[in-house]
C-alpha positions as CSV (number, residue, x, y, z in Angstrom):
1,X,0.0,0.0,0.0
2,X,1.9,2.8,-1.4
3,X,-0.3,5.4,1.0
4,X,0.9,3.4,3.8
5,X,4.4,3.7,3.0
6,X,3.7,7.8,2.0
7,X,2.7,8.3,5.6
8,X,4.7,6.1,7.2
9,X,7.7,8.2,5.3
10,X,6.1,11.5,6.1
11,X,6.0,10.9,9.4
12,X,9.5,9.9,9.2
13,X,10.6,13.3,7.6
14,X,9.0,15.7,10.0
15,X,11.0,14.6,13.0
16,X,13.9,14.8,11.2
17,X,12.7,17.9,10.1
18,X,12.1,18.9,14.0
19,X,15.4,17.4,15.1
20,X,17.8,19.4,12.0
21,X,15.8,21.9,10.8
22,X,14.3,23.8,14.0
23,X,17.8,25.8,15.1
24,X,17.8,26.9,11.5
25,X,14.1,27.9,11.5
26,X,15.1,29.9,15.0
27,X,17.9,31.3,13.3
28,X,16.2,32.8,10.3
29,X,13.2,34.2,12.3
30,X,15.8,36.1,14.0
31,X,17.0,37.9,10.8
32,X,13.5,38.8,10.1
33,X,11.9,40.0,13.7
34,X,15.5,42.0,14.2
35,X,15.0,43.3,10.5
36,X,11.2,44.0,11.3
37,X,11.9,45.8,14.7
38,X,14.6,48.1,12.8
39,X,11.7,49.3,10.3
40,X,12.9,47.1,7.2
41,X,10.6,44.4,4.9
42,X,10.4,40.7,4.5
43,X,10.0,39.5,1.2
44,X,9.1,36.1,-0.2
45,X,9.5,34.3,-3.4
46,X,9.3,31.1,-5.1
47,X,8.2,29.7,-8.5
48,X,7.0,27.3,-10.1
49,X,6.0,25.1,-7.6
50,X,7.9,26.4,-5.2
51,X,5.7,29.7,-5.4
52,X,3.4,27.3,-3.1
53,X,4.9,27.5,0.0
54,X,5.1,31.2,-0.4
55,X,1.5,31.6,-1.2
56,X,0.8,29.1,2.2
57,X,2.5,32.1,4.1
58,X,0.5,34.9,2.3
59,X,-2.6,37.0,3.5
60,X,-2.8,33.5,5.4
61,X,-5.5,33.0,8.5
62,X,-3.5,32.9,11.5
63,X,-0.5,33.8,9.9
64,X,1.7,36.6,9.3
65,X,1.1,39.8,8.0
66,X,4.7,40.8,7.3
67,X,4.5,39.0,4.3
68,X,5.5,40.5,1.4
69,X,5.0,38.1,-1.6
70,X,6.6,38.4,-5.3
71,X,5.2,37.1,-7.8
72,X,6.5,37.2,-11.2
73,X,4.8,36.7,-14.1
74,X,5.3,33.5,-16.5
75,X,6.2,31.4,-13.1
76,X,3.1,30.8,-11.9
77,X,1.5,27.4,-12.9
78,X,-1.6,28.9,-14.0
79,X,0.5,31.1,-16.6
80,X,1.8,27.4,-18.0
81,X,2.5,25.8,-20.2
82,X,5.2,24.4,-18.2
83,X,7.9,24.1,-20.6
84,X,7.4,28.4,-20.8
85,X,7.8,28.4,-17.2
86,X,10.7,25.9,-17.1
87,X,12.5,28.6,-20.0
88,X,11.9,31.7,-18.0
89,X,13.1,30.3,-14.8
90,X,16.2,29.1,-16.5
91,X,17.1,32.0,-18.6
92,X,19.7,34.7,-17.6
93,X,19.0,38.2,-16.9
94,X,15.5,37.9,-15.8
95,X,15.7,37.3,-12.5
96,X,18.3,40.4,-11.5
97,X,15.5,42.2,-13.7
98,X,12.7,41.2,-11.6
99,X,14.6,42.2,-8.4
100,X,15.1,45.8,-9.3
101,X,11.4,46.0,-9.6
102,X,10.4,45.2,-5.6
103,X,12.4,48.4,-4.5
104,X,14.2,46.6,-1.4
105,X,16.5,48.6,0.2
106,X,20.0,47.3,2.2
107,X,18.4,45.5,5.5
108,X,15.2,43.8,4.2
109,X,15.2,40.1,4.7
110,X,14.2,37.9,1.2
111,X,13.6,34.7,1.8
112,X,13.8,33.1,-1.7
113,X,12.7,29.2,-2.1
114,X,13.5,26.6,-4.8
115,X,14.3,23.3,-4.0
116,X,17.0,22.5,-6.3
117,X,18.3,25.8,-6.4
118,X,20.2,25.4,-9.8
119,X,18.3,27.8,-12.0
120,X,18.9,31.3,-13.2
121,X,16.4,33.1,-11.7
122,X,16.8,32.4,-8.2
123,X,20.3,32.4,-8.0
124,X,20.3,35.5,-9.7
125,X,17.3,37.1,-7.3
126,X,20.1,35.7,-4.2
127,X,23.0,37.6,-5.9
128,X,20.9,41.0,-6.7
129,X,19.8,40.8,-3.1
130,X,23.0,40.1,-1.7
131,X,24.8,43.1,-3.8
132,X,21.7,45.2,-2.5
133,X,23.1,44.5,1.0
134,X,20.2,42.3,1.7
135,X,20.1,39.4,4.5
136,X,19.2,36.1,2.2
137,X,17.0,33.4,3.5
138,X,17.0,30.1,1.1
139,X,14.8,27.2,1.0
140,X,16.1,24.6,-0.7
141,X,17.4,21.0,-0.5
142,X,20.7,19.9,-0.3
143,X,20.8,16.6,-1.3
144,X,19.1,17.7,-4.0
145,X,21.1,20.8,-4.9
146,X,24.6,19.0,-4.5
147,X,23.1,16.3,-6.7
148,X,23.1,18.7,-9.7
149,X,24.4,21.4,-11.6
150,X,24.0,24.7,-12.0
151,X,22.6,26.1,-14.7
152,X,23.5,29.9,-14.3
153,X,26.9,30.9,-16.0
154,X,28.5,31.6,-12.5
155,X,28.4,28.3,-11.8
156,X,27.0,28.9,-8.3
157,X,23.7,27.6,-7.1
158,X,21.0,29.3,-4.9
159,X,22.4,28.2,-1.4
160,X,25.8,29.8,-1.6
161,X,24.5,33.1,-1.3
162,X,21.8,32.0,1.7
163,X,22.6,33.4,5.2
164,X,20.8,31.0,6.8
165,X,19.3,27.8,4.8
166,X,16.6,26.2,5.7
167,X,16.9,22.7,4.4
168,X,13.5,20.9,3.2
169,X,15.3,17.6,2.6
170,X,13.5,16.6,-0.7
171,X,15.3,13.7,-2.5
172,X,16.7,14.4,-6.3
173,X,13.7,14.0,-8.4
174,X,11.4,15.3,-5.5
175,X,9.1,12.4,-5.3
176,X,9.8,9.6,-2.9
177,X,8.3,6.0,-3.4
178,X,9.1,3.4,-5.9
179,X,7.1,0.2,-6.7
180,X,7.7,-2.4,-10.0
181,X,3.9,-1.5,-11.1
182,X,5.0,2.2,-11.8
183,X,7.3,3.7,-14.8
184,X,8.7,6.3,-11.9
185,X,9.1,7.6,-8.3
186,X,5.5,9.1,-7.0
187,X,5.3,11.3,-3.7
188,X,6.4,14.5,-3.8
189,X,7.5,16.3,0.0
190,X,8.5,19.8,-1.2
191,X,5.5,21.2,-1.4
192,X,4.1,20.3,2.2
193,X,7.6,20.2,3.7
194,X,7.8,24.0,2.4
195,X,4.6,25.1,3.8
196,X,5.8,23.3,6.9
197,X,8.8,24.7,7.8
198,X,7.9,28.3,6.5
199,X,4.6,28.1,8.9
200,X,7.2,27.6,11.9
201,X,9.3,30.2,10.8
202,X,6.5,32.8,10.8
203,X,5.0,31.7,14.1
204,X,8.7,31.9,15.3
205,X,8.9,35.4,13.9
206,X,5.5,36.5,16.1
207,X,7.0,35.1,19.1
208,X,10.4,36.8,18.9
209,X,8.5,39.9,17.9
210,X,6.5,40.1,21.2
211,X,9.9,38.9,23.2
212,X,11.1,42.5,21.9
213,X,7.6,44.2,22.6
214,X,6.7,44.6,19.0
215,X,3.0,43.5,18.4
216,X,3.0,41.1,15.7
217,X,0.6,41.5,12.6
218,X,-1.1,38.6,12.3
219,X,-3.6,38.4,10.2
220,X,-7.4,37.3,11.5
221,X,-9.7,35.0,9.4
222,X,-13.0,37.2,7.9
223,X,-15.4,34.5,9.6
224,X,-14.5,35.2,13.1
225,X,-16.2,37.3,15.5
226,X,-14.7,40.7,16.4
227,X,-12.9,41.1,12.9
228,X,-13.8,44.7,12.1
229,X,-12.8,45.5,15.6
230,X,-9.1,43.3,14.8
231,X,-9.0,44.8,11.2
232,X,-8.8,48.6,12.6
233,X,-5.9,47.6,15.1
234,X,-4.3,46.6,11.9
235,X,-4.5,49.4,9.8
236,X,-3.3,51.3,13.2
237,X,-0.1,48.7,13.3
238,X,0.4,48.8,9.7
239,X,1.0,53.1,9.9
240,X,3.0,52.7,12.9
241,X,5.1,49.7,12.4
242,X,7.5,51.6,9.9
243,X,7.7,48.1,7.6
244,X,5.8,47.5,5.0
245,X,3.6,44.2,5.0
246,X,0.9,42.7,3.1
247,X,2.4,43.4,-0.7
248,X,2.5,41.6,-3.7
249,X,5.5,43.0,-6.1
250,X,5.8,42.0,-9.3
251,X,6.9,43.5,-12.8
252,X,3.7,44.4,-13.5
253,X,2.5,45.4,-10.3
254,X,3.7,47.0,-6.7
255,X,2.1,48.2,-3.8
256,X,4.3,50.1,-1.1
């Protein structure tokens, strides 16, 4: 029973998850609650897939609002076909070009997630952020990453230019189980595992917020009671914070 085994496995992975990943979680919701408190921004990004975890994060019930999500056009699935996705995220130039658009300024946090962390436009987003004196956050997978090449001219792959990385450890090829009945691996982690581990770092970055006395924005579902009340403390938090939250930044659009 392949289910079986994709639980049993699951299981498996999130307390190795707890047990390896956890100090690095605590670690990179320090950059962000120290960048927060000193008035700078958190961004997010991710694409294709890995846009998931990012949108799990966003405008999310119970989760932050110090999100600020970029989206980029052609790296959604919904823009597909994939193999116009797979070309954009692969070729040079665009991702430094997409970058220049979210007007971040030296001290924001980016946390930037692709599992492989071998194509252009991610390691190119990590270098642009790094040269823009930027703290970089990367999700990603080693085993998987060391498994391939890059395919930027540098040579260099999204992790190398990570202050802190936050390991989802997805095997090469993503998916997990194997049976003689089937022409290839099926069960994928990174998707889950993402939303995981970037769920924990947020509610990480709301404690260490209120350890330093800042309130933390966290965003209330519409269908509760008292959520006019909640939305007005907000607004009053959002003028007063000195960071921006709760953008979406893309080449085609921005809010600040």
């Amino acid at each position: 029973m392949l289910a079986q085994r994709y639980f049993e496995e699951s299981f498996a992975l999130l307390e190795q998850l707890k047990s390896e990943q956890l100090p690095r979680i605590e670690e990179a919701a320090k950059l962000i609650a120290e960048a927060v408190a000193a008035g700078h921004t958190f961004y997010a990004w991710g694409g294709p897939h890995s846009s998931l975890p990012v949108q799990d994060i966003f405008w999310r019930a119970g989760g932050s609002l110090l999100v600020n999500a970029v989206f980029t056009p052609g790296l959604s699935l919904e823009d597909g076909p994939i193999r116009l996705t797979t070309a954009i995220e692969r070729a040079e130039g665009v991702g430094q070009a997409c970058f220049a658009e979210i007007g971040a300024e030296p001290g924001d946090v980016i946390l930037l997630v692709s599992t492989s962390g071998r194509n252009a436009f991610p390691v190119e987003m990590a270098m642009a952020a790094r040269d823009a004196g930027l703290k970089v956050i990367a999700l990603t997978s080693m085993r998987y990453t060391e498994a391939v090449e890059s395919r930027h001219k540098s040579g260099r792959k999204l992790y190398e230019f990570a202050d802190v990385i936050l390991d989802n450890l997805t095997v090469p090829g993503d998916a997990r189980l194997e049976a003689d009945q089937l022409p290839a691996p099926v069960g994928p982690t990174s998707g889950w595992v993402g939303c995981f581990i970037l769920q924990a770092l947020m509610v990480a970055v709301a404690e260490q917020l209120a350890e330093k006395g800042i309130e933390p924005p966290i965003y209330l579902a519409y269908n509760t009671e008292g959520r006019e009340d909640y939305r007005a403390r907000i607004e009053t938090l959002r003028r007063t914070h000195g960071t921006r939250f709760g953008g979406v930044y893309s080449p085609k659009r921005a809010q600040k």
